[in-house]
ZATIVO-202139 format. One record per atom (N, C-alpha, C): residue in three letters; residue number from 0; x, y, z; atom name. Coordinates in Angstrom, 3 decimals, padded with zeros to 6 digits. Each point is the difference from the previous one (the first is absolute). Last residue first. Layout:
N
@type: ALA seq: NUM xx: X yy: Y zz: Z atom: CA
...
This chain:
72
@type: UNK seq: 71 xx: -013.225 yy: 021.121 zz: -003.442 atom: N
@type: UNK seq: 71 xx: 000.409 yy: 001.040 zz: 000.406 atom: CA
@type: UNK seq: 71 xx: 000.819 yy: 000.735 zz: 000.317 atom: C
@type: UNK seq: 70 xx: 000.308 yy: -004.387 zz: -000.889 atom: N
@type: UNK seq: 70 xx: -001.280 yy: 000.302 zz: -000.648 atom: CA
@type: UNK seq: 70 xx: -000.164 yy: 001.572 zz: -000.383 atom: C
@type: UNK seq: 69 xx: 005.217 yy: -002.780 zz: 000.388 atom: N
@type: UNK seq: 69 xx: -001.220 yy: 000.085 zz: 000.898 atom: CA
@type: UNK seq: 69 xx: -001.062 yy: 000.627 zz: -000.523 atom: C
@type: UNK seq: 68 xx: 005.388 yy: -002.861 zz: 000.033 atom: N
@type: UNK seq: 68 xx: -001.904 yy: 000.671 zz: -000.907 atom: CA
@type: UNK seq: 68 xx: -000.718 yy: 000.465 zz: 001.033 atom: C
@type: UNK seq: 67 xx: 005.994 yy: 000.251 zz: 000.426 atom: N
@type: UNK seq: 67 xx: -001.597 yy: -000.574 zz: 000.312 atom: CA
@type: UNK seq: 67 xx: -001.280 yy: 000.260 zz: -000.448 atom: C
@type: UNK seq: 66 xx: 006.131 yy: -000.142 zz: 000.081 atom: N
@type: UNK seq: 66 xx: -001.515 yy: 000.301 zz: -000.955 atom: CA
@type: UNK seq: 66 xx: -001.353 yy: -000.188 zz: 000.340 atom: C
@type: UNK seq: 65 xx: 005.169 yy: 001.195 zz: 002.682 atom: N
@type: UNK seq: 65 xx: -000.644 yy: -000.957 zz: -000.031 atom: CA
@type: UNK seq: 65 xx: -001.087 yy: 000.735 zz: -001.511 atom: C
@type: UNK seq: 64 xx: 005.707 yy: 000.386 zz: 001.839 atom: N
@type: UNK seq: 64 xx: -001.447 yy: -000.100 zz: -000.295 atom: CA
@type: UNK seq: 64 xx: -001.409 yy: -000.557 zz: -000.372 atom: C
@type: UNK seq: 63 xx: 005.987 yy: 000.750 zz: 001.767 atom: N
@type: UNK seq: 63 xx: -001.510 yy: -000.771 zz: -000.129 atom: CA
@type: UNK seq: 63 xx: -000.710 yy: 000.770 zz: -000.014 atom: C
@type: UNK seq: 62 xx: 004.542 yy: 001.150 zz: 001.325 atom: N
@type: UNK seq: 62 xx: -000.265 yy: -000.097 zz: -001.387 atom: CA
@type: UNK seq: 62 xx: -001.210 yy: -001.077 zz: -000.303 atom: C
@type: UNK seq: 61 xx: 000.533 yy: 001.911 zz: 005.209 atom: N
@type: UNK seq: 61 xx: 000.563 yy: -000.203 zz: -000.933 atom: CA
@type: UNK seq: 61 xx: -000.201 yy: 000.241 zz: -001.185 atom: C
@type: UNK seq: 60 xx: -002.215 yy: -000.161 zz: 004.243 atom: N
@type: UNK seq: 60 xx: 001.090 yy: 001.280 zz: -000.244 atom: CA
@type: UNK seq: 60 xx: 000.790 yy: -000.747 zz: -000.663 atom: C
@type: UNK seq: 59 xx: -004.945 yy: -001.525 zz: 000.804 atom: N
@type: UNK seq: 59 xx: 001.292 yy: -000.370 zz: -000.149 atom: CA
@type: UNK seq: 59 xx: 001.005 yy: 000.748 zz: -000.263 atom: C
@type: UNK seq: 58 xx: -005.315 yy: -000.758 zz: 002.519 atom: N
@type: UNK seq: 58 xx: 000.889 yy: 000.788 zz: -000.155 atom: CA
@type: UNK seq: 58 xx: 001.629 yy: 000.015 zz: -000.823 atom: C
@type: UNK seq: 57 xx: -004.987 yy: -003.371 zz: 000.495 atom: N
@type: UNK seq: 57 xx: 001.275 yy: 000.758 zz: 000.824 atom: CA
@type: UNK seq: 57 xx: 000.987 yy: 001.042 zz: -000.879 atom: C
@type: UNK seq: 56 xx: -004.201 yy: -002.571 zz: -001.673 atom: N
@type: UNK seq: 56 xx: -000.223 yy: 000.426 zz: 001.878 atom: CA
@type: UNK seq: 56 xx: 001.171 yy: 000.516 zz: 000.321 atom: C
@type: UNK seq: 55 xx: 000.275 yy: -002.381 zz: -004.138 atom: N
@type: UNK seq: 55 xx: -000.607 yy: 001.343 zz: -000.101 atom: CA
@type: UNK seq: 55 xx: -000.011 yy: 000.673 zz: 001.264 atom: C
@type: UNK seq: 54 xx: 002.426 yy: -003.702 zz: -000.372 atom: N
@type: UNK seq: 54 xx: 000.502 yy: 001.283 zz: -000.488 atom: CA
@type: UNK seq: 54 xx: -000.658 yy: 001.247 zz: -000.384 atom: C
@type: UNK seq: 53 xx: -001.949 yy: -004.376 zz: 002.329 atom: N
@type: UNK seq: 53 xx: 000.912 yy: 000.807 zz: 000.577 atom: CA
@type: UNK seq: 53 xx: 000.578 yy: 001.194 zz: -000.509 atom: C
@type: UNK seq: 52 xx: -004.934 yy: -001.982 zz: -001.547 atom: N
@type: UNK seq: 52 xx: 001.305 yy: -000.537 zz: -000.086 atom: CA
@type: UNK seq: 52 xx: 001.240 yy: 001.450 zz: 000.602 atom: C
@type: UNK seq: 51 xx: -004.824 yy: 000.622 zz: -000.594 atom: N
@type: UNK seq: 51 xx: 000.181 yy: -000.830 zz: 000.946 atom: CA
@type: UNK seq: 51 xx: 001.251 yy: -000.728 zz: 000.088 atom: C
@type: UNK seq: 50 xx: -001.714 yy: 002.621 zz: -003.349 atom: N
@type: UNK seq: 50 xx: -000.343 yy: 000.427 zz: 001.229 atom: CA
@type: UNK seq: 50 xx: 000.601 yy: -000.556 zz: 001.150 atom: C
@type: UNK seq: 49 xx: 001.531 yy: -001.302 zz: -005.243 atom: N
@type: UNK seq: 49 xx: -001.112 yy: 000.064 zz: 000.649 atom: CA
@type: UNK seq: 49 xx: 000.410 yy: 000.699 zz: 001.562 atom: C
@type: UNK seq: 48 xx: 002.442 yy: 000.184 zz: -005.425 atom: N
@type: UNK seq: 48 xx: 000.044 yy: 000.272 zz: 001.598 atom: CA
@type: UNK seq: 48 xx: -000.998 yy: -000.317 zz: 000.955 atom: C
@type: UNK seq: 47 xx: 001.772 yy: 000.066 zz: -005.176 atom: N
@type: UNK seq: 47 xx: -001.289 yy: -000.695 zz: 000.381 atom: CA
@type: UNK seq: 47 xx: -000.280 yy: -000.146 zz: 001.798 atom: C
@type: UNK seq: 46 xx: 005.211 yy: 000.868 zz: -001.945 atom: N
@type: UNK seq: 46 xx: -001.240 yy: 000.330 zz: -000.393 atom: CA
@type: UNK seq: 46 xx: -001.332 yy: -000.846 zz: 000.288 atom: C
@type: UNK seq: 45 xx: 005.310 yy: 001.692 zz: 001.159 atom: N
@type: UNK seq: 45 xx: -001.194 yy: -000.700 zz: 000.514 atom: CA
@type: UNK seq: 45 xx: -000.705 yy: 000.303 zz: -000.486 atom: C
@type: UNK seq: 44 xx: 005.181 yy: 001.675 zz: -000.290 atom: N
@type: UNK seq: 44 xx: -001.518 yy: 000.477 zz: -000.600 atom: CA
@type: UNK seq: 44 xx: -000.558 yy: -001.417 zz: -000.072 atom: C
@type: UNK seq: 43 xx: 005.398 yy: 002.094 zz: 001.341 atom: N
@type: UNK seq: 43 xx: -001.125 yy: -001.129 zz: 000.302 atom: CA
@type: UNK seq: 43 xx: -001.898 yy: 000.639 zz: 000.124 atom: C
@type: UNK seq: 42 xx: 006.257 yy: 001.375 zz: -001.236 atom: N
@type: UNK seq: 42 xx: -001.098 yy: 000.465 zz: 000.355 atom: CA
@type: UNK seq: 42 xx: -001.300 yy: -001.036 zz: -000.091 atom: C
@type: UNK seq: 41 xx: 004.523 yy: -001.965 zz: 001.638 atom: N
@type: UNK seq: 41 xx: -000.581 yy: 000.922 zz: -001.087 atom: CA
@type: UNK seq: 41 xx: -001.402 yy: 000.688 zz: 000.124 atom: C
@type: UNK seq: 40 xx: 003.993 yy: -000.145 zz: 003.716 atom: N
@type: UNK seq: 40 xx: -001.020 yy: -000.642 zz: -000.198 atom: CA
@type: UNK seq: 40 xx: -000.713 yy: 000.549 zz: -001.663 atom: C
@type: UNK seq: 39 xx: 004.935 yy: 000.291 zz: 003.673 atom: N
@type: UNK seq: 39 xx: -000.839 yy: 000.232 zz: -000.757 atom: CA
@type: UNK seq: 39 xx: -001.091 yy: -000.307 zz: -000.917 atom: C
@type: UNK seq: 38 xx: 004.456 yy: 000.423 zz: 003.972 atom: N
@type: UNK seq: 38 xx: -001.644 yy: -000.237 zz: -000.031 atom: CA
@type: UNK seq: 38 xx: -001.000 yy: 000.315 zz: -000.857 atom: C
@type: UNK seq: 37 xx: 005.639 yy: -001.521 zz: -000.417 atom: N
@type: UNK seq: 37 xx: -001.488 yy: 001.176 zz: 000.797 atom: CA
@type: UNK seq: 37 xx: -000.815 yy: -000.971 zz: 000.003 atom: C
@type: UNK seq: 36 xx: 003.004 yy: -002.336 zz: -003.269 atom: N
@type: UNK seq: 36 xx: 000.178 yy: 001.264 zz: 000.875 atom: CA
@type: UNK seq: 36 xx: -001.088 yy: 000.931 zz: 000.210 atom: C
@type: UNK seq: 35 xx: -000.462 yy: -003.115 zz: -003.125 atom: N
@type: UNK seq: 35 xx: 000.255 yy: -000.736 zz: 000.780 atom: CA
@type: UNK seq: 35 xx: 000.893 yy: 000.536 zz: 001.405 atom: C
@type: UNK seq: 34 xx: -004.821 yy: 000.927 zz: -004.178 atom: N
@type: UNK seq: 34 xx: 001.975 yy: -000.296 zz: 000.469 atom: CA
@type: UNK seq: 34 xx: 000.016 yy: -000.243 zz: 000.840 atom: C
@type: UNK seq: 33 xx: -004.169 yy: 000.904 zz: 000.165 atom: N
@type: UNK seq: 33 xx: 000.560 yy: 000.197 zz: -000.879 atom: CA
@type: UNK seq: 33 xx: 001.048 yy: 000.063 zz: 000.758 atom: C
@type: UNK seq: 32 xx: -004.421 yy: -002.954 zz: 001.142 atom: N
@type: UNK seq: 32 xx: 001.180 yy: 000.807 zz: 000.663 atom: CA
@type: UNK seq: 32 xx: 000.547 yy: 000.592 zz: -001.567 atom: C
@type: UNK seq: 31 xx: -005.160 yy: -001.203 zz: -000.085 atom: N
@type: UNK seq: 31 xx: 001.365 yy: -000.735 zz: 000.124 atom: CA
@type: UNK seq: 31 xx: 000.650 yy: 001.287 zz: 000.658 atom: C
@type: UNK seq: 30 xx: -004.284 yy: 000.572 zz: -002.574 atom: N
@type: UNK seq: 30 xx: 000.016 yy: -001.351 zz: 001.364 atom: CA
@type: UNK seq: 30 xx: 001.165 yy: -000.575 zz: 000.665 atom: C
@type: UNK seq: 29 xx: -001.815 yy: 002.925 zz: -004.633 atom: N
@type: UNK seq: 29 xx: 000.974 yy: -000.642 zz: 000.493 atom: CA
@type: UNK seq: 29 xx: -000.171 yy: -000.821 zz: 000.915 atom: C
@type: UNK seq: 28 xx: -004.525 yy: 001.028 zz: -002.851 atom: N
@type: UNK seq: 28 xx: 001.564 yy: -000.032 zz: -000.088 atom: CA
@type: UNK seq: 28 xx: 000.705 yy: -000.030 zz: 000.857 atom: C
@type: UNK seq: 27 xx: -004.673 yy: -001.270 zz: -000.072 atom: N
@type: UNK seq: 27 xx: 000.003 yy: 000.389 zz: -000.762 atom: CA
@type: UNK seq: 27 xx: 001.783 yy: 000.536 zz: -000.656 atom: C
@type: UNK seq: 26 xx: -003.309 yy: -003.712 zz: 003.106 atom: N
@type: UNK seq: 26 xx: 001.409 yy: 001.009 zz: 000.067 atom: CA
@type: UNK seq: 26 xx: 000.124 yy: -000.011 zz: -001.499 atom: C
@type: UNK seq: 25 xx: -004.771 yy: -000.214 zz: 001.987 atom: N
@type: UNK seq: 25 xx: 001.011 yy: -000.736 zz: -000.733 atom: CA
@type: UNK seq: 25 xx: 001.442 yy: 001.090 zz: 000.299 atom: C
@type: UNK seq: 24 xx: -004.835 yy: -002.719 zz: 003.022 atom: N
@type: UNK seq: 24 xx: 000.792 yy: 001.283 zz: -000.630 atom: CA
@type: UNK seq: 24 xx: 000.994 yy: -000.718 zz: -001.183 atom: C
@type: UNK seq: 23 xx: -002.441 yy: -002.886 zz: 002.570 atom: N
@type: UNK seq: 23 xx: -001.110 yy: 000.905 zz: 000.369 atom: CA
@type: UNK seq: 23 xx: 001.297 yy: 001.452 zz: -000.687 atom: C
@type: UNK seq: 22 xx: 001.043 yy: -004.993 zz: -000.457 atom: N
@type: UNK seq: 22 xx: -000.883 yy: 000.383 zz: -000.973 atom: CA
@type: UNK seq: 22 xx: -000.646 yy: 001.608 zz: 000.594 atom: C
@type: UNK seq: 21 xx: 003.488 yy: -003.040 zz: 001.883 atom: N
@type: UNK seq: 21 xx: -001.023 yy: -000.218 zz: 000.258 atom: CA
@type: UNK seq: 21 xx: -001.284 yy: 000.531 zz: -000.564 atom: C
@type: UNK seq: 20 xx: 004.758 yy: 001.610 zz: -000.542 atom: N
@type: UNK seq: 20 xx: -000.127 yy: -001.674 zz: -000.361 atom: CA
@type: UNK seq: 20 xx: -001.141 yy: -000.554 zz: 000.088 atom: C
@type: UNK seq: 19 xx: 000.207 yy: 004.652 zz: 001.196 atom: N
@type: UNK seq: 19 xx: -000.066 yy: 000.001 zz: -001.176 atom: CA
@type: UNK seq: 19 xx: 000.315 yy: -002.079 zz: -000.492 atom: C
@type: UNK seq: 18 xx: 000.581 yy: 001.422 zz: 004.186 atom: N
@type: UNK seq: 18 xx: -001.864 yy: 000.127 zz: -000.362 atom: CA
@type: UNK seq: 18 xx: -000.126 yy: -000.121 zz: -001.380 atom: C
@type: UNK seq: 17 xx: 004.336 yy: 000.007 zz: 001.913 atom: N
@type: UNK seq: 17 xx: -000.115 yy: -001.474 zz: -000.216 atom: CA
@type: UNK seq: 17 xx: -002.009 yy: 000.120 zz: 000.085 atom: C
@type: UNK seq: 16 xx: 003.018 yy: 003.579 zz: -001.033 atom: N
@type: UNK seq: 16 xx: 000.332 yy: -000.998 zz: -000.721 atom: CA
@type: UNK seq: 16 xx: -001.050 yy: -001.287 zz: 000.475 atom: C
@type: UNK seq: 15 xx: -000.182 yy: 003.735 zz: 003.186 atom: N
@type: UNK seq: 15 xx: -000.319 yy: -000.186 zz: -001.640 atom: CA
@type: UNK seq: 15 xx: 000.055 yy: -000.786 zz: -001.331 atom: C
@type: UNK seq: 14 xx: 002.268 yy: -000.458 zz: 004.303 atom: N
@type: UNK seq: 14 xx: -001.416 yy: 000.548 zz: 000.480 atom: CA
@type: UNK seq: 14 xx: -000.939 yy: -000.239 zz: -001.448 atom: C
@type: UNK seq: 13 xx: 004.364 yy: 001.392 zz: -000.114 atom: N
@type: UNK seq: 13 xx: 000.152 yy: -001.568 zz: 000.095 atom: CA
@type: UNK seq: 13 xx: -001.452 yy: -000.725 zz: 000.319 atom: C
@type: UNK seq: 12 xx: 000.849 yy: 004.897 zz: -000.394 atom: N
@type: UNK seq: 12 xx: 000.702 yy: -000.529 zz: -000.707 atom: CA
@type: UNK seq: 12 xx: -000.648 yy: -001.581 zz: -000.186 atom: C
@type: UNK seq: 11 xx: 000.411 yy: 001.973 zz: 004.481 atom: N
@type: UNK seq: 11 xx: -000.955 yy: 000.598 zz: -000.937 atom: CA
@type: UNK seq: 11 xx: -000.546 yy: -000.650 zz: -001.450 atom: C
@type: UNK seq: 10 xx: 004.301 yy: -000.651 zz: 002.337 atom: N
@type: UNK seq: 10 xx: -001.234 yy: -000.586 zz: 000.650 atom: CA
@type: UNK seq: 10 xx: -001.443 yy: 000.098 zz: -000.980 atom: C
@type: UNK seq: 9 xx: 003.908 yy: 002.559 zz: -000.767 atom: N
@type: UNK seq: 9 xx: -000.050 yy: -001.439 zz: -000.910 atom: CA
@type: UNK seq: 9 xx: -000.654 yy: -001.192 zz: 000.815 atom: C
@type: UNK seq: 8 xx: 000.278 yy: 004.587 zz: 002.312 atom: N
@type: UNK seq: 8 xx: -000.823 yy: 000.132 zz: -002.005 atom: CA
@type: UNK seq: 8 xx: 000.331 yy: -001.270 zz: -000.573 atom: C
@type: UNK seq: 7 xx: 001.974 yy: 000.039 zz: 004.142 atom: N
@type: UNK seq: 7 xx: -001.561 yy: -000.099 zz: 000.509 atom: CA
@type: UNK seq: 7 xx: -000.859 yy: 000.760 zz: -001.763 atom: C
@type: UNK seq: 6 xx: 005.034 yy: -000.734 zz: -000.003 atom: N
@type: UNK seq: 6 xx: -000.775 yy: -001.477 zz: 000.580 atom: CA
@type: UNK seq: 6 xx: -001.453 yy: 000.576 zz: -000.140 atom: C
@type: UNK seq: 5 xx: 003.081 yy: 003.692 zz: -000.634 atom: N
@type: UNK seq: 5 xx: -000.423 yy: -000.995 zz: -000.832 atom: CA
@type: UNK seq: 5 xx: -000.639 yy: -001.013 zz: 000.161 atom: C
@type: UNK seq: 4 xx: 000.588 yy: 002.987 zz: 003.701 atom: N
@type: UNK seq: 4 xx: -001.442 yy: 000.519 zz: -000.986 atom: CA
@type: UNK seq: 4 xx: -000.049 yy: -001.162 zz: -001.305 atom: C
@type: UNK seq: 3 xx: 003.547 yy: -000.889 zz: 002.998 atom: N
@type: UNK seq: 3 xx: -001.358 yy: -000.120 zz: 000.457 atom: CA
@type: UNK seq: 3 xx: -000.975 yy: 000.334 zz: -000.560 atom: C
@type: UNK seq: 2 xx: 004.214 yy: 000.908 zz: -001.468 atom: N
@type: UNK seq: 2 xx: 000.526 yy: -001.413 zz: -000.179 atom: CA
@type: UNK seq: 2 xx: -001.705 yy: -000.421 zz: 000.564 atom: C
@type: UNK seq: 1 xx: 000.515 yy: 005.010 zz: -001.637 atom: N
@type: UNK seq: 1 xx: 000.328 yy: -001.063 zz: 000.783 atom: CA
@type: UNK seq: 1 xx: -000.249 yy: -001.037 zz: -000.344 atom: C
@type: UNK seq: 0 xx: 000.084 yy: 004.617 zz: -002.887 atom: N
@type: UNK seq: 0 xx: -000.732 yy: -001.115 zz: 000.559 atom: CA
@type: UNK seq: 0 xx: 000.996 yy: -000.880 zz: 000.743 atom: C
């Protein structure tokens, strides 16, 4: 990983955190950089995911994931 792919997953990332501040998801674990050399990210699990929030709609080539309810 790059210095670019890192930024645009701790975009992502950051995206999340702050829906999850706003009550519509939960960060469920990491969310962070690991250590302090490279580029390296902990692994990161979103839960309660709605449709309509960015990390679901997009694509993240990273250590994120998402949880989402659904009926069907």
């Amino acid at each position: 990983m790059d210095k670019i792919q890192f930024d645009r997953i701790m975009q992502y990332i950051e995206s999340g955190k702050e829906d999850a501040k706003n009550g519509k998801c939960q960060l469920l674990i990491g969310g962070n950089r690991w250590g302090d050399k490279g580029y390296f990210i902990e692994p990161t699990v979103f839960g309660d995911v709605k449709d309509d929030q960015l990390i679901s709609r997009e694509e993240i080539f990273g250590p994120v994931s998402q949880v989402l309810i659904f009926d069907t």
